[in-house]
N, C-alpha and C positions, 0 to 999 in steps of 0.2 A: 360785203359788210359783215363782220359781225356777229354772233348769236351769242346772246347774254342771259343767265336765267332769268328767271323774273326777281329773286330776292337780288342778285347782283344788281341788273338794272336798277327796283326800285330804292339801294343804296345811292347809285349814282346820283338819281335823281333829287334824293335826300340832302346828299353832299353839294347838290348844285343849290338846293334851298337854304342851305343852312350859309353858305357864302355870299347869297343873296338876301337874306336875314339881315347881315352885319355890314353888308354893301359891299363885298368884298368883289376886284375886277375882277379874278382869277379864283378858282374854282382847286384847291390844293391837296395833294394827300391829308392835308392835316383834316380841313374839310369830311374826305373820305371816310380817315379813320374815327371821327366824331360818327358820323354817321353810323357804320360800322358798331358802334359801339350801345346802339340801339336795334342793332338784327339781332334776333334770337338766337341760329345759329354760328354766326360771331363770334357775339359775346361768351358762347359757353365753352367757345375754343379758346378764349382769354382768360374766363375766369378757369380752365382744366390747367393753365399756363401759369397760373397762381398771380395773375393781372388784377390790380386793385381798379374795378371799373372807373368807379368816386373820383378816385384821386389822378388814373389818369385825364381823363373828362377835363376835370380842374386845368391841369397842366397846359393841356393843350389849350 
């Protein structure tokens, strides 16, 4: 099995809540990268990437 950090893992986990939130059957990157979008280290690899957090949020 496996060895996942813990910020990894507790994204996953994130991303399973969050598709479980809106009742979703299937668990998606899209999911993920919501999630994602709430890790600290993440997001400051997005916003170094000149990534409008807001707006992409929205989109997705």
């Amino acid at each position: 099995m496996p060895s996942f950090s813990k910020s990894l893992e507790n994204c996953i986990h994130s991303a399973l809540g969050i598709a479980n939130e809106h009742q979703h059957e299937l668990t998606t990157l899209e999911h993920l990268l919501l999630a994602l979008l709430d890790e600290p280290d993440a997001s400051q690899v997005m916003r170094a990437c000149n990534v409008e957090l807001e707006k992409l949020r929205k989109s997705v």
